[in-house]
N, CA, C and O of each residue as an XYZ file, in Angstrom:
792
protein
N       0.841     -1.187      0.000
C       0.000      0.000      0.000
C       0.883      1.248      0.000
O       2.050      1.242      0.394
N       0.309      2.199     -0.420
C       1.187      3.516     -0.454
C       0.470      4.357      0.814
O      -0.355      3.907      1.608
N       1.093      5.859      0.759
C      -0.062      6.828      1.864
C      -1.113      7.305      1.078
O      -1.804      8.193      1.578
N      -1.429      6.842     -0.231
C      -3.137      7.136     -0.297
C      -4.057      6.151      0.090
O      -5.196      6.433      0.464
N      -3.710      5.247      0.034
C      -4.443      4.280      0.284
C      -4.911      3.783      1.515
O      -5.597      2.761      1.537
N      -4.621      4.382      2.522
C      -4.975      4.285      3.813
C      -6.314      4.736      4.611
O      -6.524      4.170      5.684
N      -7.243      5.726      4.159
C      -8.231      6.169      4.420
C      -9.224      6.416      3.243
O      -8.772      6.633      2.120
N     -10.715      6.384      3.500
C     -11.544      5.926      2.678
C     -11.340      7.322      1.112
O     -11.327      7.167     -0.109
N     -11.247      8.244      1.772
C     -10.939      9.540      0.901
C      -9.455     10.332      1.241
O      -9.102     10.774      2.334
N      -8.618     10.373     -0.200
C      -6.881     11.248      0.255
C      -7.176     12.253     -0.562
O      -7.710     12.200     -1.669
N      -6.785     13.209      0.065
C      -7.175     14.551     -1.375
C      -5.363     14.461     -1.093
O      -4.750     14.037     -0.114
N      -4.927     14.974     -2.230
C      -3.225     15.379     -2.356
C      -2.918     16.112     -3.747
O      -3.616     16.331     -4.737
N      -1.648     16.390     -3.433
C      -1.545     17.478     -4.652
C       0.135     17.131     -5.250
O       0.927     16.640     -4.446
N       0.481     17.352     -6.344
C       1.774     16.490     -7.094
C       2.542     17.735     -6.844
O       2.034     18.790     -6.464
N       3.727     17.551     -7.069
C       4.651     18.597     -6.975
C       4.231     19.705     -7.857
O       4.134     20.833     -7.372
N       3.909     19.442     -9.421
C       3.601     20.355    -10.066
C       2.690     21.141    -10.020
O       2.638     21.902    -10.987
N       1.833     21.278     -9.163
C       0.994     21.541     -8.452
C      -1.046     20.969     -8.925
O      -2.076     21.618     -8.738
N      -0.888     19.761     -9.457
C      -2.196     19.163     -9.975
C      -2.589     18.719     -8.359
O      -1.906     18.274     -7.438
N      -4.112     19.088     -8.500
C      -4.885     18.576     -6.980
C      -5.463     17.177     -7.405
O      -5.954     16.930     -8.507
N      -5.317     16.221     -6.262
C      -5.968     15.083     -6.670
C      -6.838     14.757     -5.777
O      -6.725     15.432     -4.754
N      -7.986     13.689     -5.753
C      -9.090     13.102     -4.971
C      -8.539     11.903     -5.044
O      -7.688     11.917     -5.934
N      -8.650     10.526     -4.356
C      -8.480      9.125     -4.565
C      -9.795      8.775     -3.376
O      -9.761      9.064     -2.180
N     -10.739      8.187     -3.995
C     -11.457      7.273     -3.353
C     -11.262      5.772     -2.880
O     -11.466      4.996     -3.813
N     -10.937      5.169     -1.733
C     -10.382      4.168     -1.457
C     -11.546      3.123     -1.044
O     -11.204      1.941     -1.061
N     -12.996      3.440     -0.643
C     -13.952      2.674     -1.053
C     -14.972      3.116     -1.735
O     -14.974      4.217     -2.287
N     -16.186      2.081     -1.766
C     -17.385      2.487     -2.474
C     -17.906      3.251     -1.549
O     -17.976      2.893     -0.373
N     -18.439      4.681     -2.097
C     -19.326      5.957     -1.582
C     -20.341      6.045     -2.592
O     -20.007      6.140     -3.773
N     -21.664      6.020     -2.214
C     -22.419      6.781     -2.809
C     -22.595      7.803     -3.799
O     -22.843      8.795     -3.114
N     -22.611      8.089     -4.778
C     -22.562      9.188     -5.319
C     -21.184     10.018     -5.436
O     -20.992     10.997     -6.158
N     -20.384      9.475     -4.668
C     -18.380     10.286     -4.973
C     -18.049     11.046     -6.016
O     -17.462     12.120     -6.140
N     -18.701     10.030     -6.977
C     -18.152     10.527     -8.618
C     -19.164     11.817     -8.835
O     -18.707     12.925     -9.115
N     -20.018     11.669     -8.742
C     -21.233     13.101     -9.043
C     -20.756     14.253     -7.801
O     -20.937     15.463     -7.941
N     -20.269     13.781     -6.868
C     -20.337     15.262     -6.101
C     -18.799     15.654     -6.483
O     -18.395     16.790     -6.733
N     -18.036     14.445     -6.469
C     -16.402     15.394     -7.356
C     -16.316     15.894     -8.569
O     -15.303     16.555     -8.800
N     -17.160     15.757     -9.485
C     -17.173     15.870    -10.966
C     -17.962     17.156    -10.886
O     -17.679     18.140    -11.569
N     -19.095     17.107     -9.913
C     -20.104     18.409     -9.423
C     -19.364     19.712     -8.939
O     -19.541     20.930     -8.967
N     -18.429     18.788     -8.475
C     -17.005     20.248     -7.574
C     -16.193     20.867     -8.609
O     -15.513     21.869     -8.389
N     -16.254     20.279     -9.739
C     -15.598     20.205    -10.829
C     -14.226     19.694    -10.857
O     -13.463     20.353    -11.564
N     -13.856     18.939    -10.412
C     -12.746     17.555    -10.645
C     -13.345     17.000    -12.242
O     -14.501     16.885    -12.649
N     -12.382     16.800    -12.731
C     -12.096     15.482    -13.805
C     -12.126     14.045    -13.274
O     -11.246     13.912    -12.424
N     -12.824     12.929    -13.475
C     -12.783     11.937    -13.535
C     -11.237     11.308    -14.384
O     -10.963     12.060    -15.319
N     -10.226     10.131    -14.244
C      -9.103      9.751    -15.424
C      -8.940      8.401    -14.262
O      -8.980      8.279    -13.037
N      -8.739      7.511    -15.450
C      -7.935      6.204    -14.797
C      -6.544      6.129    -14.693
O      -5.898      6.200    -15.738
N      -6.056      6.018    -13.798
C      -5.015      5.569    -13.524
C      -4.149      4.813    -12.947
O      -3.578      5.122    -11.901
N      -3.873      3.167    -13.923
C      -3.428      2.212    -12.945
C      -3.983      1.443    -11.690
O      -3.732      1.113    -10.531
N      -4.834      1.385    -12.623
C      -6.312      0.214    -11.698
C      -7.058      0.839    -10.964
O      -7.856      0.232    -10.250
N      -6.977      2.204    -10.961
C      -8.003      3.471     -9.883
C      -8.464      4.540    -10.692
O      -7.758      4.940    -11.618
N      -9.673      5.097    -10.425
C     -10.014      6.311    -10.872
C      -9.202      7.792     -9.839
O      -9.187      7.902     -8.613
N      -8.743      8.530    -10.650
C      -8.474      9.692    -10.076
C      -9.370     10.907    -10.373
O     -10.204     10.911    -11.278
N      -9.189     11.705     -9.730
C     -10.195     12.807     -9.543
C      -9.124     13.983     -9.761
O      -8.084     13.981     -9.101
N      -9.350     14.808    -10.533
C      -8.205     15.941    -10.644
C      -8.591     17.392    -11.294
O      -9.373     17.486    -12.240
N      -7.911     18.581    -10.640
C      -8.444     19.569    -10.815
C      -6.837     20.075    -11.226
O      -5.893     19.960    -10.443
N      -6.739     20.589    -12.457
C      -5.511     21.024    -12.928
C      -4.603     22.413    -11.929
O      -5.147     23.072    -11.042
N      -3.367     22.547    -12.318
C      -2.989     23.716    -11.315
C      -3.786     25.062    -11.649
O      -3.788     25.434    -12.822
N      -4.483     25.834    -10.656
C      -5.115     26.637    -10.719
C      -4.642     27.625     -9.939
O      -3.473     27.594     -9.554
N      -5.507     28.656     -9.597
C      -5.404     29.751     -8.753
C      -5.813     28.865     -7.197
O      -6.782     28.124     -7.033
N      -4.861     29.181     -6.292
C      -5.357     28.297     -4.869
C      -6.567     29.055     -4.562
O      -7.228     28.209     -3.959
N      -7.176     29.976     -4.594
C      -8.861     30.017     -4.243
C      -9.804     28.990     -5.281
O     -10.717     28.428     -4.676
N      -9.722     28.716     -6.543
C     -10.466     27.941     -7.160
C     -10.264     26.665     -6.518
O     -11.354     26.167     -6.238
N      -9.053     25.775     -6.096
C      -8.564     24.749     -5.517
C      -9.359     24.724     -4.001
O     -10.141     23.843     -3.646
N      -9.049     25.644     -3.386
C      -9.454     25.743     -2.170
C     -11.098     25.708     -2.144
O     -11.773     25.142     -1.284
N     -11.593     26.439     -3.280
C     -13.385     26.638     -2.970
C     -13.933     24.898     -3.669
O     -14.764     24.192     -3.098
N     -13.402     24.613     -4.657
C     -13.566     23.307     -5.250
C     -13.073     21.813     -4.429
O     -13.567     20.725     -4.726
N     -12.593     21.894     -3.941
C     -12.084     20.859     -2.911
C     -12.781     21.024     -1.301
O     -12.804     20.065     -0.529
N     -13.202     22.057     -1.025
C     -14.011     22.173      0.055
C     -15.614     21.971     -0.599
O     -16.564     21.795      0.165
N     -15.716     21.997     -1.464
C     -17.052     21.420     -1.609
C     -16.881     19.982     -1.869
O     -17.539     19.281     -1.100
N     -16.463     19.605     -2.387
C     -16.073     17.892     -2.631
C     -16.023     17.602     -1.571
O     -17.032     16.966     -1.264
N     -15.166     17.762     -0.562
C     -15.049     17.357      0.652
C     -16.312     17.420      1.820
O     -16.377     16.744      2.847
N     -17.340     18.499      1.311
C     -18.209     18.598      1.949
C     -19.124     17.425      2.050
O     -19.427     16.774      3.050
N     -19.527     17.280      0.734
C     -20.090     16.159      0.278
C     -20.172     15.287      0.519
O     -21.199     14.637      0.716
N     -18.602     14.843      0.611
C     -17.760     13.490      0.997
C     -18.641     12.914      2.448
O     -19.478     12.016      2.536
N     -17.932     14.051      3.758
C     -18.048     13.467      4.759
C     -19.380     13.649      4.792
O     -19.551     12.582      5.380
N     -20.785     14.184      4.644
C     -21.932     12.705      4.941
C     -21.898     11.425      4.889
O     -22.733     10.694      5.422
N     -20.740     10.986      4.115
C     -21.063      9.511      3.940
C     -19.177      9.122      4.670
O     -19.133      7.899      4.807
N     -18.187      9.578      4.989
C     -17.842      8.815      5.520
C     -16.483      9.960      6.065
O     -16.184     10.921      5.356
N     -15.865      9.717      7.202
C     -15.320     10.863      8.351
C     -13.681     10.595      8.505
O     -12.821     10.878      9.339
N     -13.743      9.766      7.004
C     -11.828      9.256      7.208
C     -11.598      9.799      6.105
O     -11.361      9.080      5.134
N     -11.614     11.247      5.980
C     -10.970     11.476      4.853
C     -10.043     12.476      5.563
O     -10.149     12.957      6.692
N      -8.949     12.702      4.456
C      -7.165     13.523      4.755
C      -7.052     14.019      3.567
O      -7.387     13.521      2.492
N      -6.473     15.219      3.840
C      -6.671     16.403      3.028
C      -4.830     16.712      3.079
O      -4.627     17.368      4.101
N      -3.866     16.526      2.537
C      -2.695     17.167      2.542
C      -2.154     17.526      1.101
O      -1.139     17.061      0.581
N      -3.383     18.814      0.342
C      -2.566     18.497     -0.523
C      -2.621     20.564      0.111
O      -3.368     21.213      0.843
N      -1.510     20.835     -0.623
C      -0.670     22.374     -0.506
C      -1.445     22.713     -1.418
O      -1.474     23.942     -1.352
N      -2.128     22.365     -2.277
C      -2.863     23.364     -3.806
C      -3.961     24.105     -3.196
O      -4.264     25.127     -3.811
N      -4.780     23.799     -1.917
C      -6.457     23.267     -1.581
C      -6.149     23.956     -0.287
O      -6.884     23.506      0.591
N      -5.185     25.052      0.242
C      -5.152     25.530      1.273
C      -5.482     26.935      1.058
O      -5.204     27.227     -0.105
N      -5.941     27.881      1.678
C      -6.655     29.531      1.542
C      -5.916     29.876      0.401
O      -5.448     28.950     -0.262
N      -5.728     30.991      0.060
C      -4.619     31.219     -1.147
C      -4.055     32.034     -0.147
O      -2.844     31.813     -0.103
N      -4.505     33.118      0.908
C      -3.460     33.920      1.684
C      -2.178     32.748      2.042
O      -1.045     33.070      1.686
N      -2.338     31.622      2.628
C      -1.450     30.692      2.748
C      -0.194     30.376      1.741
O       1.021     30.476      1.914
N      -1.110     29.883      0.434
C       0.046     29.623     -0.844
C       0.695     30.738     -0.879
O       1.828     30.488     -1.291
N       0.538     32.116     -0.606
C       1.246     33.353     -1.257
C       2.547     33.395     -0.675
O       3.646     33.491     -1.221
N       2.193     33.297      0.682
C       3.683     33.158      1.624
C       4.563     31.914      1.788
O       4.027     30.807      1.735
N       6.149     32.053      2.024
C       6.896     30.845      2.123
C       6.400     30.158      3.326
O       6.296     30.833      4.350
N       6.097     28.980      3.349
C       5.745     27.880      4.433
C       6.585     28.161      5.668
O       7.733     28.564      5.482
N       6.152     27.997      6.877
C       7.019     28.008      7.838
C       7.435     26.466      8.760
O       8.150     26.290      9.747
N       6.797     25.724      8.096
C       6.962     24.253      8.099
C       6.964     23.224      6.672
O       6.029     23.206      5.871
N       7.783     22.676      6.589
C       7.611     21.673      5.502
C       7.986     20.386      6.027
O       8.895     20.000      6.761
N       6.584     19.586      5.171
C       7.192     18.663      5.657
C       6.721     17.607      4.419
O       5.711     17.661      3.719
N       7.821     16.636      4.411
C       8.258     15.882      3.141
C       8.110     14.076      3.573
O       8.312     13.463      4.621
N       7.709     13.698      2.339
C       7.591     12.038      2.100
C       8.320     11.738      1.319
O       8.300     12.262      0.205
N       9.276     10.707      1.695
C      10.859     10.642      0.509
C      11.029      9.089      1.248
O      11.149      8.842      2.448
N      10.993      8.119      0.057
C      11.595      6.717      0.312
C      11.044      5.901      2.069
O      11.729      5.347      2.929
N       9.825      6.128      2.009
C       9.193      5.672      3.395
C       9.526      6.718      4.986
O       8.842      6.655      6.008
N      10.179      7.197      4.872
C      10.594      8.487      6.250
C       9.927      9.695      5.564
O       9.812     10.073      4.398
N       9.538     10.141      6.764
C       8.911     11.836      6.602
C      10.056     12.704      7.765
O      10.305     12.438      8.941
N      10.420     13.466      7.151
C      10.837     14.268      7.669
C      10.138     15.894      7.950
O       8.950     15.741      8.232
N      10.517     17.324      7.952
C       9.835     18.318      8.062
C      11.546     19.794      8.669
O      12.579     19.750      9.338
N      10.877     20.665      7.962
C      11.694     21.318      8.738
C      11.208     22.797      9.285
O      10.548     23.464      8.487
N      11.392     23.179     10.162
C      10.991     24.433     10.471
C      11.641     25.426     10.436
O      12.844     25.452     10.696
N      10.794     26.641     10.032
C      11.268     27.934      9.866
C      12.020     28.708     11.661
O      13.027     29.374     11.900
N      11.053     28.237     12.426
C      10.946     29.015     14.079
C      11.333     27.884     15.293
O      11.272     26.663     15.147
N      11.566     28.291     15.991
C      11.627     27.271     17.251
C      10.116     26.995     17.749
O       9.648     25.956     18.215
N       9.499     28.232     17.512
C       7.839     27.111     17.828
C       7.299     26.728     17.113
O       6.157     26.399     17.436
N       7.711     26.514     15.728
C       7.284     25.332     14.596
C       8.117     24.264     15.189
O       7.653     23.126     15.127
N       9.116     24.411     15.679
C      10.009     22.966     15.923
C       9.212     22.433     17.057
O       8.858     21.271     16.860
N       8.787     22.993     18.298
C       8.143     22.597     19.453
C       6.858     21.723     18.909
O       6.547     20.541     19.053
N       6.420     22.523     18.410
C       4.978     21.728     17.865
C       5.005     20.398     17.405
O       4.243     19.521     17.812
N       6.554     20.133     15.905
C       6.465     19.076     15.572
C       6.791     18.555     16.366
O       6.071     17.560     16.442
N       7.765     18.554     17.414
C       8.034     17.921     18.316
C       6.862     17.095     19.233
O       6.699     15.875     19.225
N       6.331     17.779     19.780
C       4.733     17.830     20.331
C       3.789     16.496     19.449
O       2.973     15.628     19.759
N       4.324     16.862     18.499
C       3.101     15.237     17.304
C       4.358     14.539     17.072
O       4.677     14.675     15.891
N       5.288     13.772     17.800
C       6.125     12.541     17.725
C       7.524     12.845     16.412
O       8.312     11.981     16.028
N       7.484     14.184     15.985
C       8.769     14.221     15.629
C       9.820     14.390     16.295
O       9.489     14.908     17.361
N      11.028     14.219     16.244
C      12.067     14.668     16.754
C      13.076     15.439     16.150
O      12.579     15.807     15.085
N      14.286     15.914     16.243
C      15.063     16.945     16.153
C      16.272     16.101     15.375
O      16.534     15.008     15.878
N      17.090     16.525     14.117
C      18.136     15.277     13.762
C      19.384     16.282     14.038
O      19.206     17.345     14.632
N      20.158     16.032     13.750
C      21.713     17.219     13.669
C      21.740     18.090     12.920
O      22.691     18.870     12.866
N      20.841     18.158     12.264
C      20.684     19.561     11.163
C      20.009     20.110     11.535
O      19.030     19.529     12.005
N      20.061     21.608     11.582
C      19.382     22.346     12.836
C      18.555     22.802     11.718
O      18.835     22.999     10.535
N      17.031     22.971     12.648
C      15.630     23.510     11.825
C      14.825     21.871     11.365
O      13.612     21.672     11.301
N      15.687     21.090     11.156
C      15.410     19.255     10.528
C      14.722     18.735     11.827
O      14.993     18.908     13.015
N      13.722     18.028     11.183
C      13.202     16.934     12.339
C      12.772     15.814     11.097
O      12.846     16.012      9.884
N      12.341     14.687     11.742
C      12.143     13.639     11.314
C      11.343     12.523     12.549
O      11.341     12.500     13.780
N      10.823     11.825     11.669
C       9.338     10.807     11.844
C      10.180      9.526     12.384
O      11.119      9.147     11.683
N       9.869      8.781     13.699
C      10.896      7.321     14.111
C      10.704      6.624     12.943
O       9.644      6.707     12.323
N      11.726      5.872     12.546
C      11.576      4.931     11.210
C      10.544      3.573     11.603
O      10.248      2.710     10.776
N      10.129      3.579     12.855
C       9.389      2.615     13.165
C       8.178      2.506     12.633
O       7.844      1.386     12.247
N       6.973      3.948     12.446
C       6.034      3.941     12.187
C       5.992      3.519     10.598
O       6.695      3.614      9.592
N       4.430      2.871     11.108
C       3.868      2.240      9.219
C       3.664      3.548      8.773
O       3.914      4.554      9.437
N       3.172      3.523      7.553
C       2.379      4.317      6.734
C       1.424      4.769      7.258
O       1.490      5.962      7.555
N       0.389      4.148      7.526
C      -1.003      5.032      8.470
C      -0.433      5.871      9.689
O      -0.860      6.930     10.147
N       0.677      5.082     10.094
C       0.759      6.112     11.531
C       1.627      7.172     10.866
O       1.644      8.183     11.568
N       2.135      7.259     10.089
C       2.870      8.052      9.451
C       1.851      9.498      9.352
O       1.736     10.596      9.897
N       1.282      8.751      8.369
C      -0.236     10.047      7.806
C      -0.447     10.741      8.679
O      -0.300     11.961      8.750
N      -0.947      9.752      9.699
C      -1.694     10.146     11.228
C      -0.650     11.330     11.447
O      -0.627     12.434     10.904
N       0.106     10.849     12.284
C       1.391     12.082     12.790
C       1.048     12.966     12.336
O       0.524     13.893     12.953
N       1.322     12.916     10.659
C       1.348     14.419      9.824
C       0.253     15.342      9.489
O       0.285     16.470      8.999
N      -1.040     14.356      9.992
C      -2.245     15.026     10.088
C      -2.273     15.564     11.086
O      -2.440     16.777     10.958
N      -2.154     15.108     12.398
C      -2.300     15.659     13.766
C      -0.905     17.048     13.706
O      -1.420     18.124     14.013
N       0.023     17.137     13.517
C       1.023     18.110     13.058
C       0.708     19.023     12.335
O       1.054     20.156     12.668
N      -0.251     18.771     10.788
C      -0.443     20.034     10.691
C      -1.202     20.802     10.880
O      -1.237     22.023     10.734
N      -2.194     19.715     11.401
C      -3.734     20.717     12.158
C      -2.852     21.513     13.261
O      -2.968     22.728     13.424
N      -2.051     20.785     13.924
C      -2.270     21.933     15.181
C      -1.234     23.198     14.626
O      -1.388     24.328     15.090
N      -0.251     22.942     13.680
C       0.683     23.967     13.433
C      -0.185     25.122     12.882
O       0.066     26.287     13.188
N      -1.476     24.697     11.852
C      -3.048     25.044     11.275
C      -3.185     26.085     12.038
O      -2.889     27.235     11.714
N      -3.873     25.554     13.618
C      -4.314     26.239     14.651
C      -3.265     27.472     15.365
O      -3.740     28.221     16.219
N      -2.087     27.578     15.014
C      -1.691     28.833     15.536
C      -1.546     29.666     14.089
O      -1.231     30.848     13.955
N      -1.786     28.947     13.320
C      -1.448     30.171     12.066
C      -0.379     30.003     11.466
O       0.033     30.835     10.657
N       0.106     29.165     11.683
C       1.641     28.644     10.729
C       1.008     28.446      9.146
O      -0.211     28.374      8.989
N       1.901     28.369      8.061
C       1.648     28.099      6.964
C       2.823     26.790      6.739
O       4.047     26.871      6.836
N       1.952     25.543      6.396
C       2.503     24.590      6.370
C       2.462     23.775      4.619
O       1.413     23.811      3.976
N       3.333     23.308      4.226
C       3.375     22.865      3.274
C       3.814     21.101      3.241
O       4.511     20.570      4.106
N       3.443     20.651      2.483
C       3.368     18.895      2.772
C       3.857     18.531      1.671
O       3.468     19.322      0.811
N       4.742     17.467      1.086
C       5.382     17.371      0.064
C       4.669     15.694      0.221
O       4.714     15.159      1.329
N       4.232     15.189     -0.596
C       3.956     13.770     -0.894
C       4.866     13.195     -1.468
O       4.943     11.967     -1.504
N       6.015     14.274     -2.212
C       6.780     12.651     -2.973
C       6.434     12.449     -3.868
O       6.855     11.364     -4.270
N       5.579     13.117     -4.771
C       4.704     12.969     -5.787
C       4.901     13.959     -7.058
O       4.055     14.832     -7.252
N       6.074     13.816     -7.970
C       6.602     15.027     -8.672
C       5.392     15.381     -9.660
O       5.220     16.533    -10.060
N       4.481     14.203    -10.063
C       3.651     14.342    -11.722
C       2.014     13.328    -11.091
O       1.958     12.544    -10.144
N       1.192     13.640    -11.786
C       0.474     12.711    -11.659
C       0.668     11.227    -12.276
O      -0.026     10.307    -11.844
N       1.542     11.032    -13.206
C       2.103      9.784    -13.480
C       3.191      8.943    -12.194
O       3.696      7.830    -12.050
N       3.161      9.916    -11.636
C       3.831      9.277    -10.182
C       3.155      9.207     -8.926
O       3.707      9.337     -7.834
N       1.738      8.960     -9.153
C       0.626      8.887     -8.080
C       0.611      7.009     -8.483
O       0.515      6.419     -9.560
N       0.774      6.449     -6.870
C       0.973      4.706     -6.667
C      -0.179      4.500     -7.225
O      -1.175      5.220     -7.169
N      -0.017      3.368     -7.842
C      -1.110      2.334     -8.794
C      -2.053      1.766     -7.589
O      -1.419      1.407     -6.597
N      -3.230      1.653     -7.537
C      -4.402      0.607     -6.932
C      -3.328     -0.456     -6.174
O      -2.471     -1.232     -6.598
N      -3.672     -0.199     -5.232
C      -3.285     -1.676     -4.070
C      -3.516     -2.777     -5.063
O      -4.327     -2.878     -5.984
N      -2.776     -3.402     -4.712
C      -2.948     -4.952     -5.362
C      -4.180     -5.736     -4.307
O      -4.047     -5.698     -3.083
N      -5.753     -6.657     -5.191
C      -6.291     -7.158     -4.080
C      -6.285     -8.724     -4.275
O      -6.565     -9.280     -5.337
N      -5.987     -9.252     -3.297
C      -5.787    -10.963     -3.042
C      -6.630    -11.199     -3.752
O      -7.724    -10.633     -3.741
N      -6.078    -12.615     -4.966
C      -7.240    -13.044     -5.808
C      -8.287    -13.928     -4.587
O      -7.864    -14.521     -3.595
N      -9.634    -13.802     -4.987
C     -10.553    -14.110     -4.395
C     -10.540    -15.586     -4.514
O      -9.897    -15.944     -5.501
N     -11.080    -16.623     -3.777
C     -10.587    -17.863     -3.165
C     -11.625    -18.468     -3.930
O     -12.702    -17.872     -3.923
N     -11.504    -19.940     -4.850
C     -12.761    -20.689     -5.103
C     -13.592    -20.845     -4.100
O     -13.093    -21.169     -3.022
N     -15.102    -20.653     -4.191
C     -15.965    -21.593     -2.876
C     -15.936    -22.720     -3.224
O     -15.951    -23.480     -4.192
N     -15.880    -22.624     -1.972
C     -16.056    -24.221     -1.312
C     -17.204    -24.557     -1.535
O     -18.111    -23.728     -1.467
N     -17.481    -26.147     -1.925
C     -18.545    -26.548     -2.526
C     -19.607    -26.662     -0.633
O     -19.140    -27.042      0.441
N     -21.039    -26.174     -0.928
C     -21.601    -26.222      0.433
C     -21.677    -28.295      0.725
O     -21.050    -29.101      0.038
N     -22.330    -28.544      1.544
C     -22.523    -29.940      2.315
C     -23.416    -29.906      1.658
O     -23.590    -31.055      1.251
N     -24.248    -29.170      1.214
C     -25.903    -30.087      0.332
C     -25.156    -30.479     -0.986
O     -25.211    -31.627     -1.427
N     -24.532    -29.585     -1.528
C     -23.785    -29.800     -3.083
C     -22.822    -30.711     -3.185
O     -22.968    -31.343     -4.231
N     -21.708    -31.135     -2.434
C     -21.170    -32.321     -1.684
C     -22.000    -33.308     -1.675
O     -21.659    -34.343     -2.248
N     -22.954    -33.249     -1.194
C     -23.583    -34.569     -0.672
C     -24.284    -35.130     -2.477
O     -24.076    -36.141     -3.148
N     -25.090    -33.963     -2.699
C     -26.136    -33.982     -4.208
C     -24.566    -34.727     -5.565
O     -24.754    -35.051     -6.737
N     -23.324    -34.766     -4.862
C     -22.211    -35.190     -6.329
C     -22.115    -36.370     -6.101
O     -22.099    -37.174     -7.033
N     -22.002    -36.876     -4.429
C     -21.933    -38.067     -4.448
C     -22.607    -39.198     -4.861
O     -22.140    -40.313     -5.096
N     -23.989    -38.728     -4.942
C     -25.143    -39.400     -5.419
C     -24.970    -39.906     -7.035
O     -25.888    -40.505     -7.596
């Protein structure tokens, strides 16, 4: 599995700055209220993607908050890290936190010592490069997310401008559909068993 695939809805955004949707189960109506938000429907690699080209971050931001609106009636695990889909006062200014997904470790670095406290505060720690923190190499992927969700809400909540790097240079570099276990022959029931022997 990659970090989209972990919660029922990932909104994220590619380096180049394309916004994406990934639906990770069946929802109701998904496709009509993202296509309604005005997302593009496109397959890609055994999944539908949802995508709103690089825009002005208020079109991103007003279009992705309605999608998202939508969304959670029907389900409350969705994660939002993409940098395109944040206020535009936000995009205008340099981030005072970044924080990056590179080869399974997340790292982050801060502009301030109370950006550093904070990450500190959601399970990062401090490396030898001063302003650098980084994620224990222990955590999976979900706890990974987690962390970086709980990190940037609260950095969110004082007013920091935070930026999130997925790792994701193009939309041709958004992970292919989980692979799913081929489904198992049934087993013949005891009446059908019994009805061969005959």
């Amino acid at each position: 599995m990659a970090i989209t695939d972990h919660h029922d809805v990932f909104i994220g955004s590619t380096d180049d700055g394309w916004t994406f949707v990934i639906v990770n189960r069946p929802i109701r109506n998904a496709a009509r209220m993202l296509t309604g938000a005005g997302f593009t429907a496109r397959e890609h690699q055994g999944r539908t993607l949802y995508l709103l080209p690089p825009q002005t971050g208020e079109d991103a931001h007003e279009r992705a908050g309605v999608a998202a609106y939508g969304l959670m009636a029907h389900t409350l695990d969705l994660v939002d890290l993409a940098w395109t889909t944040r206020h535009p006062s936000a995009n205008s200014a340099e981030p005072e936190a970044t924080i990056r997904f590179h080869d399974g470790t997340v790292t982050a670095t801060a502009l301030t010592d109370h950006v550093g406290e904070v990450l500190a505060q959601n399970g990062f720690t401090p490396t030898k490069v001063s302003q650098e923190y980084t994620l224990p190499a222990g955590l999976s992927e979900s706890e990974a997310v987690s962390a970086v969700v709980r990190a940037e809400t609260h950095l969110y909540s004082y007013g920091v401008n935070v930026r999130v790097d997925l790792g994701i240079p193009t939309l041709q570099d958004i992970p292919p559909a989980p692979s799913r276990p081929p489904s198992a022959p049934a087993l013949p029931s005891a009446d059908q068993a019994q009805r061969r022997r005959r």
